[in-house]
C-alpha positions as CSV (number, residue, x, y, z in Angstrom):
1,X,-81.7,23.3,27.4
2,X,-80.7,19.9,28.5
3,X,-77.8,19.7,30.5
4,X,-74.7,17.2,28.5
5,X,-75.0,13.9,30.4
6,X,-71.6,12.9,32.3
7,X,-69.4,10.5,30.9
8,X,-69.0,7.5,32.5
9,X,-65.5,6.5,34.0
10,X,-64.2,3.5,32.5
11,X,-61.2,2.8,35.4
12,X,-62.3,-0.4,37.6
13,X,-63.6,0.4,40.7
14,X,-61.0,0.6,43.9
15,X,-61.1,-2.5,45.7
16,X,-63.2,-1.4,48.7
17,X,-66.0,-0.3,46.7
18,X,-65.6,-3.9,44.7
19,X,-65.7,-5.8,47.7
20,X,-68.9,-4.4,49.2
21,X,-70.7,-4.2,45.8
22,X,-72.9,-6.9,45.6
23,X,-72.4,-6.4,41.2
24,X,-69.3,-9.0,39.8
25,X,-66.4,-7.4,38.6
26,X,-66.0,-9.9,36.2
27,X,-68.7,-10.7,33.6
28,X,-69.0,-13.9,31.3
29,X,-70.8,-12.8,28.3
30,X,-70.3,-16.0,26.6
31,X,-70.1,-19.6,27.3
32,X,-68.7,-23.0,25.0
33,X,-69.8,-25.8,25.5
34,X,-69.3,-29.0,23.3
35,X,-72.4,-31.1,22.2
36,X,-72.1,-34.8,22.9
37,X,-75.0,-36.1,20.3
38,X,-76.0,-39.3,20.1
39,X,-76.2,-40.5,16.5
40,X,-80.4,-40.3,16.3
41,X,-79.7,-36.7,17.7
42,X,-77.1,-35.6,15.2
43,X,-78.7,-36.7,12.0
44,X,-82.5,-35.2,13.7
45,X,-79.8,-32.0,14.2
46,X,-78.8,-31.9,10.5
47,X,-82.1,-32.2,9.6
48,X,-83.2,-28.9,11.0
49,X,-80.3,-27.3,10.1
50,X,-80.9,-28.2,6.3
51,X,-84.3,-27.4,6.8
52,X,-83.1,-23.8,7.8
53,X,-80.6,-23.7,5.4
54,X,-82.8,-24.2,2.7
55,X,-86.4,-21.9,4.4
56,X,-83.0,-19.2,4.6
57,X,-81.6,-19.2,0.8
58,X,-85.4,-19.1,-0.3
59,X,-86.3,-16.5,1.9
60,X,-83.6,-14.5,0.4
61,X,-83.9,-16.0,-3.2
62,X,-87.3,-14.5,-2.6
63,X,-86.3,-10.8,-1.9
64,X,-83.7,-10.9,-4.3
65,X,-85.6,-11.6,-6.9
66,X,-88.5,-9.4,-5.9
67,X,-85.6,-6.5,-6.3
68,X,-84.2,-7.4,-9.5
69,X,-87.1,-7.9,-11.1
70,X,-89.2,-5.3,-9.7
71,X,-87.6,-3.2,-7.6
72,X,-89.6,-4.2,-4.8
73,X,-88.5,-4.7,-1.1
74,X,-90.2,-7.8,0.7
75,X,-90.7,-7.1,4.4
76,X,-90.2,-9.8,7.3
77,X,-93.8,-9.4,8.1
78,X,-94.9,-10.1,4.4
79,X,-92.3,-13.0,4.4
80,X,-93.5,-14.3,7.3
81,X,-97.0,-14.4,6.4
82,X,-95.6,-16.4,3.2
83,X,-94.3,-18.8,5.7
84,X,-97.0,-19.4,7.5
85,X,-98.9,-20.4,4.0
86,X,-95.8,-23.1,3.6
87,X,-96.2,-24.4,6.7
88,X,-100.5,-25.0,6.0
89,X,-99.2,-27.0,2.8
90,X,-96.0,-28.4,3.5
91,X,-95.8,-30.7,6.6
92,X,-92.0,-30.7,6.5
93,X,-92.3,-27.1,6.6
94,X,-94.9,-27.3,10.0
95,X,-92.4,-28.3,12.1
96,X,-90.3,-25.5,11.1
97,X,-90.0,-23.2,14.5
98,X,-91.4,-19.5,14.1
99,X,-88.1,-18.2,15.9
100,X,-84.9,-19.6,16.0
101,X,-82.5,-16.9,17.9
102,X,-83.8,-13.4,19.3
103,X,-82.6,-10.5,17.0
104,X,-80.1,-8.4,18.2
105,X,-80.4,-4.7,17.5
């Protein structure tokens, strides 16, 4: 039998042990910062973003449908192979990058 694992203390650290960690008491986990786009930038920037706009509400058109009418669940991997047909055909669609963000899980 295992034994329970400790819980871990959530009061800060006393101020010696802060001083010689080499670890920041203070983490930014985020940061803002405010585009300044030129105009050729922000219309090239609304362009991608209605071209994932639009690749988005198909996608899920496309699974949507695929439930109502069948009852069928349409995988990323299956969705993603329908992509890459798209992008063969459509060269609006080639430029379309495979990954925007990394999922968080």
């Amino acid at each position: 039998m295992k034994a329970p694992l400790k819980k871990q203390s959530t009061r800060p650290a006393p101020a010696t042990a802060a001083a010689a960690s080499p670890v920041p008491d203070r983490i930014v986990l985020t940061y803002k910062t405010q585009l300044r786009l030129t105009r050729r930038q922000y219309r090239a920037f609304e362009a991608i973003l209605e071209q994932q706009r639009l690749l988005y509400n198909a996608a899920l058109e496309e699974r949507i449908g695929a439930y109502d009418k069948a009852g069928l669940t349409i995988t990323e991997a299956q969705q993603s192979k329908s992509l890459t047909v798209i992008r063969s055909e459509d060269p609006a669609f080639a430029r379309v990058q495979r990954r925007i963000r990394a999922r968080s899980r």
